[in-house]
C-alpha positions as a printed NumPy array, in Angstrom:
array([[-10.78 ,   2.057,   5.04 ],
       [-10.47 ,   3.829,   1.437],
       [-13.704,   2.575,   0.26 ],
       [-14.834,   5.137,   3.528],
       [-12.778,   7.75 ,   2.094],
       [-14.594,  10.665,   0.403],
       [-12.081,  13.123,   0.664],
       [-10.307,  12.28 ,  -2.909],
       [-13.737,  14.282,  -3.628],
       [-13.302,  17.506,  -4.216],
       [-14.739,  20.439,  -1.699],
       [-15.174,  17.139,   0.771],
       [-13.508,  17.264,   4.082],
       [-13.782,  15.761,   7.127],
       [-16.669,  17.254,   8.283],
       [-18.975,  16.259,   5.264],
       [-17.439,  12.921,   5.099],
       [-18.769,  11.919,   8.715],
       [-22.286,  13.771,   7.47 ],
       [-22.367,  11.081,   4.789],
       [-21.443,   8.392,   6.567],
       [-23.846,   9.01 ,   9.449],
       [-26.439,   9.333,   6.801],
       [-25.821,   5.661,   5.99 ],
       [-23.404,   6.75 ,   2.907],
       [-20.731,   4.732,   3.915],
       [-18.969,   3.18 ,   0.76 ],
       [-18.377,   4.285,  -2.078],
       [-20.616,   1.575,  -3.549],
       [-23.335,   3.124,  -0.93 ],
       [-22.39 ,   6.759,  -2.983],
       [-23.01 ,   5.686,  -6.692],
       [-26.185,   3.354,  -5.582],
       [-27.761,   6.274,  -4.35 ],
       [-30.726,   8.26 ,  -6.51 ],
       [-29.381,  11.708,  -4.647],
       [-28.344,  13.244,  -1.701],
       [-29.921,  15.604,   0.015],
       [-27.283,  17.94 ,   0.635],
       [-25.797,  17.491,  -2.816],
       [-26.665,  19.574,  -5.909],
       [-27.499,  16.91 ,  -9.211],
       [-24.385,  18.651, -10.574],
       [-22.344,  17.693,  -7.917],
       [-23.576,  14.16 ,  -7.446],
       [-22.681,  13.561, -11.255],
       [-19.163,  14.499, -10.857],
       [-19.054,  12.806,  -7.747],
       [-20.159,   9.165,  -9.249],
       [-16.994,   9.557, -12.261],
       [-14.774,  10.669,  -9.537],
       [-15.515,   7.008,  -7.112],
       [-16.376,   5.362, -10.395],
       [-13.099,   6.087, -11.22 ],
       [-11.312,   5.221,  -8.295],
       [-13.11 ,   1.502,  -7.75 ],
       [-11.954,   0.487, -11.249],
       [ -7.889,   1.349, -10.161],
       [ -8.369,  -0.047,  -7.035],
       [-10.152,  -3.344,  -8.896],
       [ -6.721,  -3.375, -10.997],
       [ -5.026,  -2.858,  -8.198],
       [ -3.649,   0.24 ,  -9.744],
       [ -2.478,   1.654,  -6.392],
       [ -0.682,   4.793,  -7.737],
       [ -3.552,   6.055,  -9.155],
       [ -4.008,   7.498,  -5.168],
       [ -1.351,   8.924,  -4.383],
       [ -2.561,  11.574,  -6.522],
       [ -6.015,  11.959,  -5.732],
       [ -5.919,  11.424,  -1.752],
       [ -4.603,  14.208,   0.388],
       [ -1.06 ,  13.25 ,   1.742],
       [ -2.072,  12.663,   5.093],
       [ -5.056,  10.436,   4.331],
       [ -2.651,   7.755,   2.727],
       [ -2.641,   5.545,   5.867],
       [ -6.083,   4.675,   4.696],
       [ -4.58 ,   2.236,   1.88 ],
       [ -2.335,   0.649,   4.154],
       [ -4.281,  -2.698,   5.045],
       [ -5.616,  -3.305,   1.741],
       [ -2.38 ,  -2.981,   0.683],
       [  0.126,  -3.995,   3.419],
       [  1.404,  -7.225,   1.522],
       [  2.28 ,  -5.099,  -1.097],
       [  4.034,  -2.674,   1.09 ],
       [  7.761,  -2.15 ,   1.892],
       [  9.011,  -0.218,   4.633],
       [ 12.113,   1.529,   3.771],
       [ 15.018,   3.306,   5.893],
       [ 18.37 ,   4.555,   4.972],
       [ 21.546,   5.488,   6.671],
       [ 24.31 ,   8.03 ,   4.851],
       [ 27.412,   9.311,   5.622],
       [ 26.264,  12.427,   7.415],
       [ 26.67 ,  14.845,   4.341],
       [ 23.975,  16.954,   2.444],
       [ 22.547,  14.825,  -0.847],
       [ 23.767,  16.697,  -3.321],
       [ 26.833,  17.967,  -1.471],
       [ 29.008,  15.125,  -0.493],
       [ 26.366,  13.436,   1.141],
       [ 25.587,   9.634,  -0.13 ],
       [ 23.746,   6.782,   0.877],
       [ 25.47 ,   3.886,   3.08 ],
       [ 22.542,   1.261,   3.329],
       [ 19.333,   1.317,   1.891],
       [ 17.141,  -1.462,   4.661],
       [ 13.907,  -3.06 ,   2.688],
       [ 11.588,  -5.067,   4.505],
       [  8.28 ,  -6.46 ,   3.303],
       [  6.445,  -7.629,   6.295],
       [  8.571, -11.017,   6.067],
       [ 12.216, -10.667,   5.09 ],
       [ 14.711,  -7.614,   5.602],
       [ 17.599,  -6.705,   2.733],
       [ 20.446,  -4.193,   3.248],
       [ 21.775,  -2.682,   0.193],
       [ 25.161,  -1.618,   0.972],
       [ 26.908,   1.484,  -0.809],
       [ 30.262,  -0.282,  -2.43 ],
       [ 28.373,  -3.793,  -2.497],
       [ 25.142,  -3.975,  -3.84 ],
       [ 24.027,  -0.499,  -4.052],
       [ 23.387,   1.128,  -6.807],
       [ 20.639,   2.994,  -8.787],
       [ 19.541,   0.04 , -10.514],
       [ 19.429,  -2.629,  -7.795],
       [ 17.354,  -0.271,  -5.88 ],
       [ 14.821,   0.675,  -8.74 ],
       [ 14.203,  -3.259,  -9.086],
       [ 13.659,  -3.823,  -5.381],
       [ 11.153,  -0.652,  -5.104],
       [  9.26 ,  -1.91 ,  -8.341],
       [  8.177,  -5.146,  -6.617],
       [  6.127,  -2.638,  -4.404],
       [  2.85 ,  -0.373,  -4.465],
       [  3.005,   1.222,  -1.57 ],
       [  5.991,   2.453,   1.035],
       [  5.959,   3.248,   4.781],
       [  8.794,   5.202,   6.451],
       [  9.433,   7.681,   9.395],
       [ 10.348,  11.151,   8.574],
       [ 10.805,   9.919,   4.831],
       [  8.088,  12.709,   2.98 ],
       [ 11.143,  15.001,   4.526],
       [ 14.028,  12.759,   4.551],
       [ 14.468,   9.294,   3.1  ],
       [ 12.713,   9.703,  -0.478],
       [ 14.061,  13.275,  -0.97 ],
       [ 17.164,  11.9  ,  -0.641],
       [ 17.069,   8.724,  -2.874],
       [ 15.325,  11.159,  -5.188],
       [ 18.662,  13.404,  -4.935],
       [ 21.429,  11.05 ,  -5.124],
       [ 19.461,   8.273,  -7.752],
       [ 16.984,  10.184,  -9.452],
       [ 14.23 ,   7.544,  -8.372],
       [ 10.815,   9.499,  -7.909],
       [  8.081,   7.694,  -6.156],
       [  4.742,   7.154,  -7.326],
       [  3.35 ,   5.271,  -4.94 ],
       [  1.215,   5.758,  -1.773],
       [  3.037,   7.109,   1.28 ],
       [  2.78 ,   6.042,   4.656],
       [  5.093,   8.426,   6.696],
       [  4.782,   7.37 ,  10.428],
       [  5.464,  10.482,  11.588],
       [  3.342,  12.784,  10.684],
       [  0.703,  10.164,  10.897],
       [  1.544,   9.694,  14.11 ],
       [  1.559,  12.793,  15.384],
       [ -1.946,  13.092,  13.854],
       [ -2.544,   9.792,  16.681],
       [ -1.158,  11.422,  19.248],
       [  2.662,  10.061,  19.214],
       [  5.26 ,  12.519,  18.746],
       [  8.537,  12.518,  18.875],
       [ 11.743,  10.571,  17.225],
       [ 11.308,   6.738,  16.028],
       [ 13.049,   5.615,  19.048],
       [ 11.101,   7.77 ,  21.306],
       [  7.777,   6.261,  19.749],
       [  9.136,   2.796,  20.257],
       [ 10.018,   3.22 ,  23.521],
       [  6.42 ,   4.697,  24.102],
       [  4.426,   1.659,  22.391],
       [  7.009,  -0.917,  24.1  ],
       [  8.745,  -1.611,  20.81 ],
       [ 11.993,  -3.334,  21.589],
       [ 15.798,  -3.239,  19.823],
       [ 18.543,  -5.515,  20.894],
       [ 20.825,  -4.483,  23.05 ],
       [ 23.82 ,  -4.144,  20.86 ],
       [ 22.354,  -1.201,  19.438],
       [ 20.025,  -0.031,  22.209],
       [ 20.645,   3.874,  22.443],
       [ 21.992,   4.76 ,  18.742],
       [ 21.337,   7.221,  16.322],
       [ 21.723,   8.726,  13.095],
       [ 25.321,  10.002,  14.211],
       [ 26.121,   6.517,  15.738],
       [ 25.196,   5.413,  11.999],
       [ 27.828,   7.501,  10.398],
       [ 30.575,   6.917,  12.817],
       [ 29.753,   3.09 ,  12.359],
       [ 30.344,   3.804,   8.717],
       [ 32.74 ,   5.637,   8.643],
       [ 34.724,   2.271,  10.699],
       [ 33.449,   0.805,   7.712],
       [ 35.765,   2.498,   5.547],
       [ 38.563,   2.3  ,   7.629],
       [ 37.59 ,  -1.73 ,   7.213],
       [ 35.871,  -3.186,   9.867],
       [ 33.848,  -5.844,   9.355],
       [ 32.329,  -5.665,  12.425],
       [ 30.928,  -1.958,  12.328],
       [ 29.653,  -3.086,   9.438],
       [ 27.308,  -5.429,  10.727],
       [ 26.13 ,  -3.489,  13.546],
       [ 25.518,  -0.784,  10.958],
       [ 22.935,  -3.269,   9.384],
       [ 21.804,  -4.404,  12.82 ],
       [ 21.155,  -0.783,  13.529],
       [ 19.305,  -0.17 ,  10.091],
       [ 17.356,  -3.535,  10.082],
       [ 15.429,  -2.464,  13.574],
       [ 15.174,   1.191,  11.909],
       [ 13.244,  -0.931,   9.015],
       [ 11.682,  -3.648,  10.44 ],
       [  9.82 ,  -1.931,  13.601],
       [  8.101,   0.375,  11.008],
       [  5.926,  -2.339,  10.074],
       [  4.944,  -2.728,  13.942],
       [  4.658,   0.632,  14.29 ],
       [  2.251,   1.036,  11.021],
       [ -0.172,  -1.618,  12.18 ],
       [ -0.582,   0.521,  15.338],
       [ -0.748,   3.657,  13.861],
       [ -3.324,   2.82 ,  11.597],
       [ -5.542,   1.021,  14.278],
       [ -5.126,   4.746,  16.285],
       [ -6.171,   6.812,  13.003],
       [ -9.012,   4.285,  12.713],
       [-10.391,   4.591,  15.619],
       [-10.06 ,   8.496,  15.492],
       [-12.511,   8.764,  11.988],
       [-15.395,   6.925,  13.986],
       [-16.049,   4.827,  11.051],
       [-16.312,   2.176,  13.366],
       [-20.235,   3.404,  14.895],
       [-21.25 ,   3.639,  11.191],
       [-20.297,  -0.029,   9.761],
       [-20.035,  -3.482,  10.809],
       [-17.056,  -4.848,  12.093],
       [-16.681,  -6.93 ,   9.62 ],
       [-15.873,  -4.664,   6.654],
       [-13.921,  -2.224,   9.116],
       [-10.561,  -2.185,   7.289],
       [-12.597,  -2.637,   3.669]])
């Protein structure tokens, strides 16, 4: 889908990106073979061709940060399947305080698409174990974590993110889905096992808080808890994406071939 995207142009929205595209200007490729376009000054097709010029040489090096920059926020769902086995999806759980104010992380969850890791504050946890794990990535998919999640690791680790963004939420709500991860789950038919059917964030901090008092047990229902928080995000982006898709109409304009392209 980003070789579709002409809104990393400037002064393009979404309006004069489905004018291109039903006047066969499809790709970027399709953009820079053209002589001109009608509705284009010559000015504004030259700085057009650096801009996508630009852009296909970081994608050819796979130099996936270089959008997170140039493509609006919301529009960074359109990476996600040229990208998704370089993607992590990423959750945490705290202790219920305010980063910054006594609040800390408890379990950072990582999963890749294959395999899940926990993190665990007191264990394995810490600034640096983290900042290895997220540099094996390009690109990182949450729920509520433009707001949540990466403000916080931001607060307590001083990690920043470069990369692309895929925050389920908002994206979701943009497909039609609202409400809480569990409430989208339950919507879509996304399933949790039963020890842990019906928790939340609070449920997360009491289980810690057991932790501390040492039991092993609340411990790994904590994970349990945090690994479906992770892992369903995956599930959840493949769907999401397919809904966003479908909403650009892209799909009239190219073959079905080189949909997700």
């Amino acid at each position: 889908m980003i070789k579709h995207t002409f809104s990393i142009l400037p002064g393009i929205g979404d309006k004069l990106e489905k004018r291109l595209w039903r006047n066969g200007i499809v790709t970027w490729e399709d953009f820079l073979a053209a002589n001109d376009i009608e509705f284009l000054s010559a000015d504004t097709k030259r700085l057009y061709d650096a801009i996508l010029s630009e852009a296909l040489q970081n994608l050819d090096r796979g130099n996936f940060s270089f959008f997170a920059g140039t493509l609006k926020h919301g529009d960074h769902w359109r990476l996600f399947q040229l990208v998704r086995n370089r993607a992590v999806a990423l959750d945490i759980e705290t202790n219920g305080g305010i980063a910054g104010n006594g609040g800390d992380v408890t379990v950072v969850g990582l999963f890749d698409g294959f395999d899940y890791k926990a993190l665990v504050r007191g264990k394995d946890l810490s600034r640096g174990t983290l900042a290895k794990e997220l540099s094996r990535y390009s690109y990182v998919i949450t729920f509520f974590g433009s707001v949540f999640d990466l403000p916080y690791i931001r607060e307590i680790y001083g990690l920043s993110f470069s990369m692309p963004h895929f925050d389920l939420c908002f994206s979701g709500r943009k497909a039609g889905l609202r409400g809480g991860l569990k409430k989208v789950e339950k919507l879509l038919g996304i399933q949790r096992d039963e020890s842990i059917r019906g928790f939340d964030g609070f449920d997360a901090v009491r289980l810690w808080d057991d932790v501390q008092r040492g039991n092993a047990a609340a411990l790994e229902l904590l994970i349990t808890y945090n690994r479906y928080d992770t892992v369903n995000l995956f599930r959840l982006a493949d769907i999401i994406y397919e809904l966003l898709f479908a909403q650009t109409g892209i799909a009239a304009c190219i073959p079905g071939s080189h949909r997700h392209s």
